[in-house]
Kinemage of the C-alpha trace (Angstrom):
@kinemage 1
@onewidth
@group {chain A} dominant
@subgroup {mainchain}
@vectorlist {calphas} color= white
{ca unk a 1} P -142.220 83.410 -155.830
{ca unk a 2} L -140.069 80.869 -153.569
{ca unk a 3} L -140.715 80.205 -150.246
{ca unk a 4} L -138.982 82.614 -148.568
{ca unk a 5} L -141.681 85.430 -149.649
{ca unk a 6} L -144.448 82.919 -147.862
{ca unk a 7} L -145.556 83.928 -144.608
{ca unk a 8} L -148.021 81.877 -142.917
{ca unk a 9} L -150.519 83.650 -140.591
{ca unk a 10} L -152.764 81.799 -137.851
{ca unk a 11} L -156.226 81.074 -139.909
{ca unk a 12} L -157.497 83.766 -136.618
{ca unk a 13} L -155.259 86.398 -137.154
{ca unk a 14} L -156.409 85.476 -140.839
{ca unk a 15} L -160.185 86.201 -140.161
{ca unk a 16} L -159.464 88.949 -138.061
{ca unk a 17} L -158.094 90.929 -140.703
{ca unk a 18} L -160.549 90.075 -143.281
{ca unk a 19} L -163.511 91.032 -140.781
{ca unk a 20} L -161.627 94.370 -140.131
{ca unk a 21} L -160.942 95.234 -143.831
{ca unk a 22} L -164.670 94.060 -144.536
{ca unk a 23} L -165.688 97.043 -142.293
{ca unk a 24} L -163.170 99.644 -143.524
{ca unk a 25} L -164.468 99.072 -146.879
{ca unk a 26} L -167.908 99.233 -145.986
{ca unk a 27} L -167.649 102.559 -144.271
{ca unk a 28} L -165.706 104.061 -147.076
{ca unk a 29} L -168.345 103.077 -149.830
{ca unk a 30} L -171.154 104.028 -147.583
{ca unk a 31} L -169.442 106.967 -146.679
{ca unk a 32} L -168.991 106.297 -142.459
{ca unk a 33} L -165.980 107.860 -141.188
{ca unk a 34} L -164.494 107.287 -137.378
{ca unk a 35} L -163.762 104.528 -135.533
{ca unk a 36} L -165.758 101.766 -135.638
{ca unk a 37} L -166.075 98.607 -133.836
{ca unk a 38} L -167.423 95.341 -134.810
{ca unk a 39} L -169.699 92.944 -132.403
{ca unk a 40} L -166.542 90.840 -131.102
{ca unk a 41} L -164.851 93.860 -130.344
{ca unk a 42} L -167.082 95.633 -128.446
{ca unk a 43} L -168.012 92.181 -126.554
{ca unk a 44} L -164.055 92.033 -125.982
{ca unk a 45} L -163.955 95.509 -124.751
{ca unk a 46} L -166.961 95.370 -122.481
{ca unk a 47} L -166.238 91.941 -121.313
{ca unk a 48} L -170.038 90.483 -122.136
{ca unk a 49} L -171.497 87.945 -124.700
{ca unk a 50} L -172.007 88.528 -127.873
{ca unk a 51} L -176.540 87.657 -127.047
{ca unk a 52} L -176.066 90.244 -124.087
{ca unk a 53} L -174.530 93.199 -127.255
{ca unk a 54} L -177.509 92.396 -129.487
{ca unk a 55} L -179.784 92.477 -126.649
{ca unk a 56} L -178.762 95.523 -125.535
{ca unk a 57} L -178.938 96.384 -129.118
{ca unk a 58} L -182.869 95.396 -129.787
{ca unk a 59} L -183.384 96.870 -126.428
{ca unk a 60} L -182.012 100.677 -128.115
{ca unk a 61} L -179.594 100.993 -124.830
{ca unk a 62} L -176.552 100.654 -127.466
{ca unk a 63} L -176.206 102.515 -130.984
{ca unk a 64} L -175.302 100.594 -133.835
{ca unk a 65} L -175.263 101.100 -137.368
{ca unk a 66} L -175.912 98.949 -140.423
{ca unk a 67} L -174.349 100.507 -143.691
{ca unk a 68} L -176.958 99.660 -146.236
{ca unk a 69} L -176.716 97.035 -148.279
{ca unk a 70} L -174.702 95.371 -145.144
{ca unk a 71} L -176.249 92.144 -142.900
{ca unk a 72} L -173.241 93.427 -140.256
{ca unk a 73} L -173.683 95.830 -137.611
{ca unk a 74} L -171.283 98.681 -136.242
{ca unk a 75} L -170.605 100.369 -133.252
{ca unk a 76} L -168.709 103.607 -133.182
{ca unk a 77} L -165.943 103.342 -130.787
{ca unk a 78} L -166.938 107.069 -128.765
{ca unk a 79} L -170.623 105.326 -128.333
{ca unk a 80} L -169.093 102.463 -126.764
{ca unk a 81} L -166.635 104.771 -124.446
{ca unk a 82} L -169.717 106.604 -123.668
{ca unk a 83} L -171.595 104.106 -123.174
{ca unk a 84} L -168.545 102.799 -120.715
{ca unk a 85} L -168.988 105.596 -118.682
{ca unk a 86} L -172.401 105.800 -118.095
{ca unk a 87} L -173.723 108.319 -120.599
{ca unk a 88} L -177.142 107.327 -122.363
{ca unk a 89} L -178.067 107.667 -125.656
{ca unk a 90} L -181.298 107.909 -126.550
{ca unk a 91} L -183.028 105.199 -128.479
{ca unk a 92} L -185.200 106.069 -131.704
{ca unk a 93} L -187.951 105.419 -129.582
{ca unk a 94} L -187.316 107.388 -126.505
{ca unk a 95} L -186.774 110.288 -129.332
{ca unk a 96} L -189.986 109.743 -130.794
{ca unk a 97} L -191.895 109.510 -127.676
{ca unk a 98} L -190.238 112.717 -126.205
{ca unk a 99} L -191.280 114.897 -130.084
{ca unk a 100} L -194.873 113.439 -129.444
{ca unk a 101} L -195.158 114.341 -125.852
{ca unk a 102} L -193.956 117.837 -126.764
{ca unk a 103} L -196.158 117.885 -129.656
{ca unk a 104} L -199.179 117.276 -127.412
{ca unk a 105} L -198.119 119.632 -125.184
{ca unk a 106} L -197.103 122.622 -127.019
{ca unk a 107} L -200.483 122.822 -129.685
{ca unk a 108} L -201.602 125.756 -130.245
């Protein structure tokens, strides 16, 4: 190799890429398929903090998922467009609370 196959990349750029191919691998050996978004990137595209994303995350007013076997979270890019424009998901919780309610409600 001489230097004139080098290219030298900003060490940002750098860990950019690696965080993006991190992901891609990670939803193709735990089998997720769409767009995805990491935490910077939804932060970047909803203009907030990264504390106010995982808040909003613990809080169940954002989905995310975790691919198993991964400490990093994921947010699928419709969610976030949905999310965008006003259109709730519900949270595991407000699910569960709903089937119990209608549980109660519906014995026979």
């Amino acid at each position: 190799m001489n230097i004139t196959d080098c290219v030298i990349i900003p060490k940002v750029q750098l860990d950019r890429m690696e965080q993006k191919l991190d992901m891609l691998l990670h939803q193709h050996s735990k089998g997720l398929s769409g767009d995805y978004l990491t935490a910077d990137e939804v932060c970047k595209k909803l203009g907030i903090k990264k504390q106010t994303l995982y808040n909003w995350k613990s809080k169940g007013k954002i989905p995310f998922y975790k691919p198993e076997g991964s400490s990093k979270c994921y947010f699928k890019l419709q969610d976030i467009v949905d999310f965008q424009q006003g259109i709730k998901h519900q949270s595991n919780k407000e699910i569960a609370s709903e089937a119990k309610t209608y549980l109660l409600n519906n014995k026979k």
